[in-house]
Rosetta silent file (secondary structure, phi, psi, omega in degrees, C-alpha in Angstrom):
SEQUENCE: XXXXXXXXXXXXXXXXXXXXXXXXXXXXXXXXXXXXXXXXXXXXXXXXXXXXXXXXXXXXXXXXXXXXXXXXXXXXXXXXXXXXXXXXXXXXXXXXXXXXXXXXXXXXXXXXXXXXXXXXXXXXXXXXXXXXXXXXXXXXXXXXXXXXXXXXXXXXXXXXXXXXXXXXXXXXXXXXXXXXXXXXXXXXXXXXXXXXXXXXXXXXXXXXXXXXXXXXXXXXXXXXXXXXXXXXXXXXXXXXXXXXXXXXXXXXXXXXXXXXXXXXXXXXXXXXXXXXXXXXXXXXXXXXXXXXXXXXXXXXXXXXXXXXXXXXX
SCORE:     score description
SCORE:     0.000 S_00000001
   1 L     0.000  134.547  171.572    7.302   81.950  131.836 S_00000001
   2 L   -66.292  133.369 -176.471    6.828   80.644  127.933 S_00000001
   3 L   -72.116  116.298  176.878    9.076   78.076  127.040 S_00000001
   4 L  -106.700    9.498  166.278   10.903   79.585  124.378 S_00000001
   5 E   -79.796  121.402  150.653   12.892   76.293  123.228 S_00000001
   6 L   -60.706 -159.096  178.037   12.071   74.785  120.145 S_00000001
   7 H   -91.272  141.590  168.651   12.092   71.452  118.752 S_00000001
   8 H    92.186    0.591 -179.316   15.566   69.640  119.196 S_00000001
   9 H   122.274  -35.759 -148.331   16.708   72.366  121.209 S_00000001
  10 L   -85.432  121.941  173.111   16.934   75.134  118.967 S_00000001
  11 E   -64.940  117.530  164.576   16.065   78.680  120.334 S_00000001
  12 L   -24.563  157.636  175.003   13.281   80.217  118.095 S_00000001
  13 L  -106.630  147.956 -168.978   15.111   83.438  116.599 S_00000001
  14 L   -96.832  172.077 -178.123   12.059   86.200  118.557 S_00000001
  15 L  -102.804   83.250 -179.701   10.714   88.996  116.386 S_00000001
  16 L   169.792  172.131 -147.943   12.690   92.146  117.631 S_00000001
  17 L   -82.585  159.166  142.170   15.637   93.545  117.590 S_00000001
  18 L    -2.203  130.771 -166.101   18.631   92.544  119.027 S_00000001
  19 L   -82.886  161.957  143.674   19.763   93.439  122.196 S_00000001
  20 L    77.036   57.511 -150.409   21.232   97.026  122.417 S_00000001
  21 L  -170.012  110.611 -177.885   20.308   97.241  118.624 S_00000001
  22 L  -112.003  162.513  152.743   17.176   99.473  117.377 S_00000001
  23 L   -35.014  109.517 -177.446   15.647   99.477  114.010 S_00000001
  24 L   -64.144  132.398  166.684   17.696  100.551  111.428 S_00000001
  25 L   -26.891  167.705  170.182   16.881  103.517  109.105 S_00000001
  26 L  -117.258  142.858  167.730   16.220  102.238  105.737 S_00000001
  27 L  -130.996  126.839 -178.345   18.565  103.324  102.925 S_00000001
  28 H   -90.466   -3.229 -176.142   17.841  102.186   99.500 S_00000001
  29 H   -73.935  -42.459  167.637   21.259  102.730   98.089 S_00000001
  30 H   -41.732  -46.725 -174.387   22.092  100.370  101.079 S_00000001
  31 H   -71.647  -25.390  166.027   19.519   97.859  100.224 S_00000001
  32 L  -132.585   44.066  160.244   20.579   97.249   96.590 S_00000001
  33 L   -78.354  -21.773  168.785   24.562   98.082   96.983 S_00000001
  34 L   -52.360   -8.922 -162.653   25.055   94.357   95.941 S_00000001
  35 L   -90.458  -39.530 -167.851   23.422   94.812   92.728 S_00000001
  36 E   -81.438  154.734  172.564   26.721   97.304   91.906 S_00000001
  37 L   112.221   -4.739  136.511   29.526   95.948   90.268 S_00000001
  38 L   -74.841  -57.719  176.192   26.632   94.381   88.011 S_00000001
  39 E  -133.519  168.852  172.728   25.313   97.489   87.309 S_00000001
  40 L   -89.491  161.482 -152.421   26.572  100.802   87.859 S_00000001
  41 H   -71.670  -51.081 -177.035   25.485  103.124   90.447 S_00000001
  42 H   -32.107  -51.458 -156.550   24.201  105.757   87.532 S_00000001
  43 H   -83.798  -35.847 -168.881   22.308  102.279   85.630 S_00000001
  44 H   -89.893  -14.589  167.464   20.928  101.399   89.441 S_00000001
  45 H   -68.438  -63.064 -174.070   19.229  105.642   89.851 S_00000001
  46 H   -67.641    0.355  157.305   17.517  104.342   86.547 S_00000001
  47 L   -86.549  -24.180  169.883   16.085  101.412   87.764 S_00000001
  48 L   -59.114  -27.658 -175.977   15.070  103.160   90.551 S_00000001
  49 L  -106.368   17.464  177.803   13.086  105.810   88.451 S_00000001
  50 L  -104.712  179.888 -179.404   11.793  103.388   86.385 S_00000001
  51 E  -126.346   87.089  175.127    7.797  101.943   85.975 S_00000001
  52 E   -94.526  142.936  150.494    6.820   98.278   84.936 S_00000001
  53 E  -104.845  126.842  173.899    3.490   97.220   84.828 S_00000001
  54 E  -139.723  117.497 -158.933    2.611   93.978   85.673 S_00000001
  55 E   -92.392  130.506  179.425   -0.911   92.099   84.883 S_00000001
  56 L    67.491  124.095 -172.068   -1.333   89.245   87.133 S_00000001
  57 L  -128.311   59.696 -153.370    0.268   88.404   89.811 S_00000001
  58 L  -124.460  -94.983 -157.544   -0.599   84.888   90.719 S_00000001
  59 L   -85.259  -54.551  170.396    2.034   81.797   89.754 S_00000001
  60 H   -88.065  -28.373 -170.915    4.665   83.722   87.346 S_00000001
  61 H   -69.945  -74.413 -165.383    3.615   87.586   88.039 S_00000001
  62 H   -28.331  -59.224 -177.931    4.271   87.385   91.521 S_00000001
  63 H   -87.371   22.051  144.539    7.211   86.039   91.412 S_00000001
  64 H   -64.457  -12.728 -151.191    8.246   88.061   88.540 S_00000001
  65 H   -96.704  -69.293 -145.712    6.697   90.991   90.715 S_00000001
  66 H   -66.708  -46.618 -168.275    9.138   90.169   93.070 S_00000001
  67 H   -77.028  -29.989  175.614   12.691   89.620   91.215 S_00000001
  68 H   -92.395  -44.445  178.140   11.867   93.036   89.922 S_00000001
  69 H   -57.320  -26.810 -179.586   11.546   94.635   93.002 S_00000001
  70 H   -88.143  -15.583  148.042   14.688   92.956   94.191 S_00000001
  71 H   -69.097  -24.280 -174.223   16.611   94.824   91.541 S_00000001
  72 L   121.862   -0.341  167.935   15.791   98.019   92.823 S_00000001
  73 L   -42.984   99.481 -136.688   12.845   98.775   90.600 S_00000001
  74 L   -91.479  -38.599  165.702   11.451  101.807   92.068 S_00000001
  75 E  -109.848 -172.070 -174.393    7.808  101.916   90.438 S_00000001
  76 E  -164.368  154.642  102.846    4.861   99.384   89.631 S_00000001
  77 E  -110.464  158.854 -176.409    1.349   98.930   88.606 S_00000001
  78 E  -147.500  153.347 -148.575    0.322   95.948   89.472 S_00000001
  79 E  -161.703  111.736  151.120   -3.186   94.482   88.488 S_00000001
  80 L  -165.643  125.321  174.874   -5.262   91.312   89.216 S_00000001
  81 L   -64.025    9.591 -169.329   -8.691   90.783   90.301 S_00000001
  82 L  -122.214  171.427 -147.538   -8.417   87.584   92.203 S_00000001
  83 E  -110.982  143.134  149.668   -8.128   86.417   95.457 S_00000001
  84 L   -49.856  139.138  177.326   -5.388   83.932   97.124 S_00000001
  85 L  -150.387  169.941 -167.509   -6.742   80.401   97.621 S_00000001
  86 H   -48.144  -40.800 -172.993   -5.337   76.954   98.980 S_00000001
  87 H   -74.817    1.738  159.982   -4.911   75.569   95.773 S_00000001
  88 H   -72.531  -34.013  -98.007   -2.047   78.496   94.834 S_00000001
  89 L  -106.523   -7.072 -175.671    0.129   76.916   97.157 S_00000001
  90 L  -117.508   20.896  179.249    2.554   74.927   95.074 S_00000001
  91 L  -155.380  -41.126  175.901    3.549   77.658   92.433 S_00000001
  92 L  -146.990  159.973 -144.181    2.900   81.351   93.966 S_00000001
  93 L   -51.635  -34.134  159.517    4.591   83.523   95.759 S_00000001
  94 L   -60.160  -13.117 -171.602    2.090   85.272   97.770 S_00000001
  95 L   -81.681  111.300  178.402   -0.141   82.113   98.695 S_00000001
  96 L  -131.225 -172.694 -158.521    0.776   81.586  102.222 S_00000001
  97 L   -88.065  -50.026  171.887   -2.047   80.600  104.826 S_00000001
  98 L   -27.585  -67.222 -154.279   -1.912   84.337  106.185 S_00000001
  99 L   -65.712  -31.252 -174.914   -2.661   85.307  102.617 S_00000001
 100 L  -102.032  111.576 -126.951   -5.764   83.316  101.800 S_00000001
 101 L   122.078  -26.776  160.640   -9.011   85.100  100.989 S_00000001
 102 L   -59.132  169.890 -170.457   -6.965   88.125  100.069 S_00000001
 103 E   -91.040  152.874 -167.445   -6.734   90.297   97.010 S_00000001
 104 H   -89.576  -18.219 -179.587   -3.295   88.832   95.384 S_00000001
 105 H   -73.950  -56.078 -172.569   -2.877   92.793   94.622 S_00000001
 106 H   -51.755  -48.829 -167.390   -3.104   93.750   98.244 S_00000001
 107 H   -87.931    5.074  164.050   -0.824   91.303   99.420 S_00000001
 108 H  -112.317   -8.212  143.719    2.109   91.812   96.583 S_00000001
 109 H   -47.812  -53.726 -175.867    1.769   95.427   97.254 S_00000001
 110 H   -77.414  -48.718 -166.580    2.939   95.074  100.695 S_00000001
 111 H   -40.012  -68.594  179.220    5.322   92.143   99.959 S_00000001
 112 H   -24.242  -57.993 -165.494    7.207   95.071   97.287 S_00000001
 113 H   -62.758  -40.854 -159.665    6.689   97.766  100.094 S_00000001
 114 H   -73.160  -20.698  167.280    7.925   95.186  102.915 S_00000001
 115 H   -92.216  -47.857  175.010   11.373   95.252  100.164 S_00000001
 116 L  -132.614  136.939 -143.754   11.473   98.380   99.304 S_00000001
 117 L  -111.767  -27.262 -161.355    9.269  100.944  101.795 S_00000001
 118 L   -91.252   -9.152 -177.531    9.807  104.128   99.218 S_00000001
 119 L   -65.385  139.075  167.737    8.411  102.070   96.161 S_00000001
 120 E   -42.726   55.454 -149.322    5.914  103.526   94.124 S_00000001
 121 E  -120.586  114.867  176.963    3.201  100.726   93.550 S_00000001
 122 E   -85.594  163.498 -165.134   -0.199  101.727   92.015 S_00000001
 123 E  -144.771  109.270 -161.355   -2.913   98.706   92.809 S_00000001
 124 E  -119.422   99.499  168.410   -5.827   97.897   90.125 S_00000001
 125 L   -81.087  -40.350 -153.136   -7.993   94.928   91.790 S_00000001
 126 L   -65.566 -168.990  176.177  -11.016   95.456   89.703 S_00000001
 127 L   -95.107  132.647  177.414  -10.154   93.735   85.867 S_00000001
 128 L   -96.687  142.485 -170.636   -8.410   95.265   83.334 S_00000001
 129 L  -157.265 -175.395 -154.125   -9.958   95.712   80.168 S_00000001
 130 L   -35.523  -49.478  166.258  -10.962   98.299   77.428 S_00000001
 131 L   -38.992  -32.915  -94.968  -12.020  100.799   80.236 S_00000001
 132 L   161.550  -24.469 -165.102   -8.809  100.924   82.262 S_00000001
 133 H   -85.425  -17.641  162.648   -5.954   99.351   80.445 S_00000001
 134 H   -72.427  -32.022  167.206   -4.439  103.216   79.486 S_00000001
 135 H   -50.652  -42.968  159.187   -4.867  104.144   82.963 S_00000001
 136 H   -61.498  -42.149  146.339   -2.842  100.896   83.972 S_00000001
 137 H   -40.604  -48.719 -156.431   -0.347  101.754   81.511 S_00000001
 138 L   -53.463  161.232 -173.523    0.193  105.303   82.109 S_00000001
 139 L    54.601  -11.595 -159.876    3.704  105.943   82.750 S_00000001
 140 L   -37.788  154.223  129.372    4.934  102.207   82.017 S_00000001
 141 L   -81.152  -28.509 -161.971    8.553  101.986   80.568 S_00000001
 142 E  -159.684  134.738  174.783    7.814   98.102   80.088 S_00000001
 143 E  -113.610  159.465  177.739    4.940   95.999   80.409 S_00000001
 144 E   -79.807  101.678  146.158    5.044   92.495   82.338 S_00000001
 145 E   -65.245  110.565  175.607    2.696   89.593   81.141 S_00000001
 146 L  -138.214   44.478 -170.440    1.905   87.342   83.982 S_00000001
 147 L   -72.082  142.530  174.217   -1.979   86.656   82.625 S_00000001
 148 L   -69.082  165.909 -169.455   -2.959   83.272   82.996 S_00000001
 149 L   -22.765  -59.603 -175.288   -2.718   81.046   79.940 S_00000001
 150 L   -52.384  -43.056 -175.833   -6.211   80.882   79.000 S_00000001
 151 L   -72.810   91.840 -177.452   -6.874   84.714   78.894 S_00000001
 152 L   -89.176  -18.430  169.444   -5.610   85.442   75.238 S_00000001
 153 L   -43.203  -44.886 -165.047   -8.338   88.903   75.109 S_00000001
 154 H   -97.010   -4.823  158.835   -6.325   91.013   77.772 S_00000001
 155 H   -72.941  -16.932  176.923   -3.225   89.825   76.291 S_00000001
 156 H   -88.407  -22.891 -178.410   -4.374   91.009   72.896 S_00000001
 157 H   -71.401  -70.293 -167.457   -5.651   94.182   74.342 S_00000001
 158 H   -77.750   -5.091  173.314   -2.434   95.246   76.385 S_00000001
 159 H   -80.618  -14.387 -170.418    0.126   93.697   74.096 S_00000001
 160 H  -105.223  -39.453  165.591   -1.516   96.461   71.491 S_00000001
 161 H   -46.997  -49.037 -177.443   -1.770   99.414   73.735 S_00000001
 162 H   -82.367    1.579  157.055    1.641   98.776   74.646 S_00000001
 163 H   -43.865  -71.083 -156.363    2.651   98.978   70.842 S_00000001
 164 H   -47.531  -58.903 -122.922    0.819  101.965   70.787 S_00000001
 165 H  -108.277  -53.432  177.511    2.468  103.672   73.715 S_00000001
 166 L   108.350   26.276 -177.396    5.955  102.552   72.164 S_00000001
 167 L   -89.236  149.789  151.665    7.072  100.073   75.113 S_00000001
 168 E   -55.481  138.186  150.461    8.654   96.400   74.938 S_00000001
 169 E  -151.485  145.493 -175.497    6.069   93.551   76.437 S_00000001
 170 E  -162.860  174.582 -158.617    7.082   90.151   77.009 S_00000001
 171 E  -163.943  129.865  146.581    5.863   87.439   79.497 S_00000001
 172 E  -107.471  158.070 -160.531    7.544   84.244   80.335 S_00000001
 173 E  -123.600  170.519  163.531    5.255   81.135   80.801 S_00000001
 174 L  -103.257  154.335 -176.451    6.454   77.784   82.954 S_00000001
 175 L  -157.011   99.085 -161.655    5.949   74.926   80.903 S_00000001
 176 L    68.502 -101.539 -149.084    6.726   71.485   82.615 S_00000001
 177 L  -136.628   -9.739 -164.859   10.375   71.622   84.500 S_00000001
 178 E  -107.923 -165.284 -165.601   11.431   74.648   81.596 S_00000001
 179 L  -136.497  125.672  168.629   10.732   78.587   81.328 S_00000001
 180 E  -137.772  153.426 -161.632    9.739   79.561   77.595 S_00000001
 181 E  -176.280  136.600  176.755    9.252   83.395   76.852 S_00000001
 182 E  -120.043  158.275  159.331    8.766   86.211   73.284 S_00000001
 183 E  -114.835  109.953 -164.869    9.681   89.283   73.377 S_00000001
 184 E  -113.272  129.238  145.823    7.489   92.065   71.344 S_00000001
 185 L   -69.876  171.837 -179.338    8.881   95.450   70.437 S_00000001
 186 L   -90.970    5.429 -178.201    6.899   98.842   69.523 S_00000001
 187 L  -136.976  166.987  176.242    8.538   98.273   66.014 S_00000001
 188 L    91.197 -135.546 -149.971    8.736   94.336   64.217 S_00000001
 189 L   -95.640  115.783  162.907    6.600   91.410   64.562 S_00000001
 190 L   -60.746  150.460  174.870    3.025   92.494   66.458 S_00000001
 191 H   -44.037  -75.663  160.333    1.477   90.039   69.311 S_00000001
 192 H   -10.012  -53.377 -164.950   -1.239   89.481   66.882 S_00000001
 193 H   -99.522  -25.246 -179.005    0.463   88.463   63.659 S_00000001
 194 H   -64.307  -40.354  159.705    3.235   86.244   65.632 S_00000001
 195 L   -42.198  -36.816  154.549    0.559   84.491   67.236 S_00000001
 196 L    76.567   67.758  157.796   -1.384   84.391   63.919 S_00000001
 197 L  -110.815  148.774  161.872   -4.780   85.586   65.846 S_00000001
 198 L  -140.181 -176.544 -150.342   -8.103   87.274   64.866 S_00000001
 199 L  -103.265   29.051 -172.480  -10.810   88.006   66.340 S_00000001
 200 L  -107.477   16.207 -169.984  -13.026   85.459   64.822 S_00000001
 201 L   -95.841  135.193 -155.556  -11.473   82.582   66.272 S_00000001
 202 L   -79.883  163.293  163.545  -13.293   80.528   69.265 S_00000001
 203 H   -18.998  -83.747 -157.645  -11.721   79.872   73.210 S_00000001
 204 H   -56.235  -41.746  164.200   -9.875   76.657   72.130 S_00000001
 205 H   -53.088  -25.679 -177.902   -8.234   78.235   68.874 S_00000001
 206 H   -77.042  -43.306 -163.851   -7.016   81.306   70.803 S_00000001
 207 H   -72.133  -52.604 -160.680   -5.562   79.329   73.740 S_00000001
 208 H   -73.804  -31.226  176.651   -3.705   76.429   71.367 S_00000001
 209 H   -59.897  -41.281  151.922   -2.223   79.359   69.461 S_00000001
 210 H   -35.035  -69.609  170.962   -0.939   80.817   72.230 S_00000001
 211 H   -66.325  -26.731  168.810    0.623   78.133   73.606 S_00000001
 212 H  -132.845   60.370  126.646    2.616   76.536   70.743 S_00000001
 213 H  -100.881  -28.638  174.475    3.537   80.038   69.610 S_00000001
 214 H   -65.329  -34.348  172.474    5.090   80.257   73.041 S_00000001
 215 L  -149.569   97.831 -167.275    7.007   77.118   73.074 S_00000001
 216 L   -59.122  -72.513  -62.955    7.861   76.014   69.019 S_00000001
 217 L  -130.205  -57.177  158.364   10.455   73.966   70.148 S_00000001
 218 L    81.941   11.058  165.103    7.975   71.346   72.619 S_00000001
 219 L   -26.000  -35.587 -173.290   11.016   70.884   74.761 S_00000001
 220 L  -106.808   23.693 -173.252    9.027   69.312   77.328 S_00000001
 221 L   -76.675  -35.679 -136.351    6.902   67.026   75.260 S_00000001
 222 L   -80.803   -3.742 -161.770    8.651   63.981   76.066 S_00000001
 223 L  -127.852   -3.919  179.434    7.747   64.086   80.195 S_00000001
 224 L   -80.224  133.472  165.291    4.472   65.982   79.972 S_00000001
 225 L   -86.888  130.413  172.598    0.971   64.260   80.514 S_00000001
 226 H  -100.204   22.805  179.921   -1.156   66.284   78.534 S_00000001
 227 H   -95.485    5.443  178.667   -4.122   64.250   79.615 S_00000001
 228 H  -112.742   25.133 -177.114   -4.044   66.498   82.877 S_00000001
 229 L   -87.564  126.439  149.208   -4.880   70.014   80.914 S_00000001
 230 E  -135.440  115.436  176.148   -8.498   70.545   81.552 S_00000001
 231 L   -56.376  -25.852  171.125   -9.430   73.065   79.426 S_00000001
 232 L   -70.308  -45.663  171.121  -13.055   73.583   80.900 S_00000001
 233 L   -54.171  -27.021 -162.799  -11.151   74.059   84.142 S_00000001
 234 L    68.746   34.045 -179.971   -8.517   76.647   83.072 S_00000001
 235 E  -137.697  171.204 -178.415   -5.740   74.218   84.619 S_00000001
 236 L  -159.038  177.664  135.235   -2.749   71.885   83.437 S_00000001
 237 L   -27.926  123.514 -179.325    1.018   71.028   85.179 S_00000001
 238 L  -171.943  127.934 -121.230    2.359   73.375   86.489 S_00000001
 239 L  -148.223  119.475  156.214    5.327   73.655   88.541 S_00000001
 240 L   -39.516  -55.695  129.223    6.831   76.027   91.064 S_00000001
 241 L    26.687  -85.799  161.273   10.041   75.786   89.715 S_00000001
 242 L   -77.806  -46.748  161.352    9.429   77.093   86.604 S_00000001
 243 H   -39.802  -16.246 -176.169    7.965   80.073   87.716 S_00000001
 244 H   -99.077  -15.884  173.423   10.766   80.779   89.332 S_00000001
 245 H   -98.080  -15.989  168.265   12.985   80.171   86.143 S_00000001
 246 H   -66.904  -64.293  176.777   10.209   82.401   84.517 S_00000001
 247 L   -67.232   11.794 -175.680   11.225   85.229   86.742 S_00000001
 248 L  -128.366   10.285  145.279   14.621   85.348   86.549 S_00000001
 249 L   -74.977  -43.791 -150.857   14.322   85.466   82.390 S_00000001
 250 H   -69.107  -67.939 -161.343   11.591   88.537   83.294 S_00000001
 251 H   -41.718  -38.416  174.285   14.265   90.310   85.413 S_00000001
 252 H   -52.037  -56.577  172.530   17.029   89.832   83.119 S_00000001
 253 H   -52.588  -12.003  176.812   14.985   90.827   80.335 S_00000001
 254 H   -99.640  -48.269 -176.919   13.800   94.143   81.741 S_00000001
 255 H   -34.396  -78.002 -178.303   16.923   95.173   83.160 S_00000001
 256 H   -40.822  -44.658  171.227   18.288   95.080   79.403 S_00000001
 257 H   -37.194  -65.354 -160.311   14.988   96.721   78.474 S_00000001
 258 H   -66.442  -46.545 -147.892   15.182   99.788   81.256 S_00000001
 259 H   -95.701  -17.803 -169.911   19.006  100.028   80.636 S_00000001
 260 L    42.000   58.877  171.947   19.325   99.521   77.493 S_00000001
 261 L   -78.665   96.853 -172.223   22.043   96.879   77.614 S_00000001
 262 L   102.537  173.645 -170.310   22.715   93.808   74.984 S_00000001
 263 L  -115.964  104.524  150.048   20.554   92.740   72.108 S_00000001
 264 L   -51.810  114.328  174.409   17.217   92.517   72.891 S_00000001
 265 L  -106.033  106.115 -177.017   15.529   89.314   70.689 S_00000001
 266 L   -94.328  137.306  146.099   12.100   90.106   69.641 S_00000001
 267 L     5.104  125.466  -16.998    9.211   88.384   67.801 S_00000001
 268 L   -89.915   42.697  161.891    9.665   86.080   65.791 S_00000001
 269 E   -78.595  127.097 -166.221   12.128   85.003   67.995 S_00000001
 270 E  -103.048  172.524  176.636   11.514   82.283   71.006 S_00000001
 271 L  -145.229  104.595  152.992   13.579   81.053   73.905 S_00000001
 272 L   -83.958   90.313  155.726   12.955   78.200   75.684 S_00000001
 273 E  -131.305  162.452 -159.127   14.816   76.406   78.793 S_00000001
 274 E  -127.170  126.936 -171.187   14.081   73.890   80.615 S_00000001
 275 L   -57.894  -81.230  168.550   16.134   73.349   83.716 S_00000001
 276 L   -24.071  -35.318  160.950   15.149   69.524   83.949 S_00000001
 277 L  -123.318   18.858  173.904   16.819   68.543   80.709 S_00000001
 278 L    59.709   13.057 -175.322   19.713   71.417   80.787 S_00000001
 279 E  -116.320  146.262 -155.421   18.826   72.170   77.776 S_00000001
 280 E  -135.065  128.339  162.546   18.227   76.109   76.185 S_00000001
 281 L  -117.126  177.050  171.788   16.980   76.840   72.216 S_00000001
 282 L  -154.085  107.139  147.663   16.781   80.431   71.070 S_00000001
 283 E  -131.442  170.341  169.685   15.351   80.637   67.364 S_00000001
 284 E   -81.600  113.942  146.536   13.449   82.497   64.513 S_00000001
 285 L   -65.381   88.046  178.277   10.042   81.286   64.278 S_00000001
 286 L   -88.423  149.552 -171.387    9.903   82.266   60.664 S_00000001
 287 L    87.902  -17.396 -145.523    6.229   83.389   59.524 S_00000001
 288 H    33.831 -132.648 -174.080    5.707   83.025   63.114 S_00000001
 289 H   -54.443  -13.256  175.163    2.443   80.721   64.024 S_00000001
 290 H   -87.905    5.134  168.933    2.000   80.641   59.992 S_00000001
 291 L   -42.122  156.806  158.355    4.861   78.493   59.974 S_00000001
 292 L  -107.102   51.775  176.440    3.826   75.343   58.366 S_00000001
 293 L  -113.704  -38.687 -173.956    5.160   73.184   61.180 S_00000001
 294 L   -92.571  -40.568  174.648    3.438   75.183   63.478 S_00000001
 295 H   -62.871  -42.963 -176.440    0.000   75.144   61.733 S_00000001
 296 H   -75.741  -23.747  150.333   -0.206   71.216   61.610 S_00000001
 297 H   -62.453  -66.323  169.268    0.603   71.328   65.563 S_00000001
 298 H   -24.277  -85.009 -178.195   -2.206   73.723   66.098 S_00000001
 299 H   -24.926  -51.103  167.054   -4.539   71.551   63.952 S_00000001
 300 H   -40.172 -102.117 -171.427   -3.294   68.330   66.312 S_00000001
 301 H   -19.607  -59.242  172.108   -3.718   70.127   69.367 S_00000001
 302 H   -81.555   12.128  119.824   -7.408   71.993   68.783 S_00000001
 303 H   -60.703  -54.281 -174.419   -8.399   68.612   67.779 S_00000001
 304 H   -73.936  -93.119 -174.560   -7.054   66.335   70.737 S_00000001
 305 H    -8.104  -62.737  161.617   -8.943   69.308   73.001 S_00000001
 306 H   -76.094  -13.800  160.792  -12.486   69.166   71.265 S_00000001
 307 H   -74.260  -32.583  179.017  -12.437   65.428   71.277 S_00000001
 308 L   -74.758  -24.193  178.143  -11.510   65.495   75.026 S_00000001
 309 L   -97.993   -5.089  176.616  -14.473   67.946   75.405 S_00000001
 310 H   -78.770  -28.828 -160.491  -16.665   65.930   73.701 S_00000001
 311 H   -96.514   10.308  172.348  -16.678   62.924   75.296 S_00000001
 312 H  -108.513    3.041  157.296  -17.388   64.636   78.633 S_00000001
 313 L   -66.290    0.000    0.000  -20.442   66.034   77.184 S_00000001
């Protein structure tokens, strides 16, 4: 007979039921009655009927993927062309060992289904881009940014569509030990002008713009090495953690979206916080990236980059 004692003693718990115990039906009003008394059961049918989209699902989408699903969030698309690999393994939530070689779509489809079995989840592996991104849209109440840093094209593409279409999009990014995260309306400040992008501007210009429109504030300068961003690479620091304080601004933030609960603070307003030094701003980035505080970082920044790529030419 297999020894079914673990280490120190401890009985394994086995995978089946109970004795004199069958599988239980699934109910979803069961599965998210904890949520009421938060929200009300009327406010918890409309999260149930509602549709985010969410582009990427690899260190913040997933688990952004996920936090939404655990409200009760009834539909999805969900969209990313890449595969799990070893090297996910410290920041998201699908990279388990089961998991690697897989499409990160396949396997946060089932995680969602494996939460909620009645959810709705459309599944876009190939990439989205001019071709595809209304189809990935269609139905959306709200879209999710969980793109990686670097890619500022499909952020300019689906942050404009979803303008179009007359939705909120907003993304939170980890940054060190913090969370930092805009919010764009179908009315106000556009992705575009807070960001202060065109389209004649190279890789390294798009990317630094991005990034300290995303966090004015630089909470996390004082503990960051920035000598481990390689820009050729597409990688930097980057911390489980914060993804996980990234999703639970996304969830909040949709909820209010969906329910329409609260003040929503849109572009050019930022939020940063970073858990590690307890500390939370919320301000107006006025002019947004045309601040001139913000332009003389940029200038720093896409300097300190092309000198770092130069000398490894």
């Amino acid at each position: 007979m297999e020894n079914l004692i673990g280490p120190q003693g401890v009985t394994p718990l086995l995978d089946q039921p109970l004795p004199g115990r069958g599988a239980p039906s699934w109910s979803y009003g069961e599965a998210f009655s904890r949520n009421l008394g938060l929200v009300s059961a009327a406010e918890q049918e409309r999260l149930r009927a509602s549709r985010v989209a969410v582009v990427g699902l690899g260190g913040v989408g997933g688990v952004d993927l996920v936090a939404l699903a655990r409200l009760g969030i009834g539909k999805f698309s969900i969209a990313d062309p890449d595969i799990f690999e070893m090297r996910n393994t410290n920041r998201q939530y699908g990279a388990t060992r089961s998991a690697e070689g897989r499409y990160k779509a396949d396997v946060m489809c089932q995680i969602v289904r494996d939460i909620n079995p009645e959810a709705d989840v459309r599944v876009f592996r190939e990439p989205i881009g001019p071709l595809n991104a209304d189809a990935f849209l269609e139905g959306a109440d709200v879209l999710v940014d969980g793109i990686d840093a670097f890619e500022i094209d499909l952020r300019r593409l689906l942050f404009r569509k979803a303008r179009e279409r007359g939705i909120h999009a907003l993304g939170a990014g980890p940054v060190g030990f913090s969370t930092v995260w805009v919010i764009f309306g179908p009315q106000g400040m556009s992705f575009d002008r807070y960001f202060d992008l065109a389209d004649q501007m190279d890789g390294v210009e798009t990317f630094v713009a991005y990034v300290t429109g995303m966090a004015p504030s630089s909470l996390q300068r004082g503990y960051m090495d920035l000598s481990y961003l390689n820009f050729e690479g597409h990688t930097g620091p980057s911390a489980g953690l914060a993804c996980h304080l990234a999703s639970g601004v996304i969830a909040a933030e949709v909820l209010k979206i969906l329910l329409a609960r609260g003040r929503i603070y849109t572009a050019p307003i930022y939020h940063q916080f970073d858990a590690y030094l307890g500390r939370f701003v919320r301000k107006r980035l006025f002019g947004g990236n045309r601040n001139p505080l913000q332009r003389i970082k940029r200038r720093w920044l896409v300097n300190y980059i092309r000198q770092r790529l130069k000398s490894k030419a």
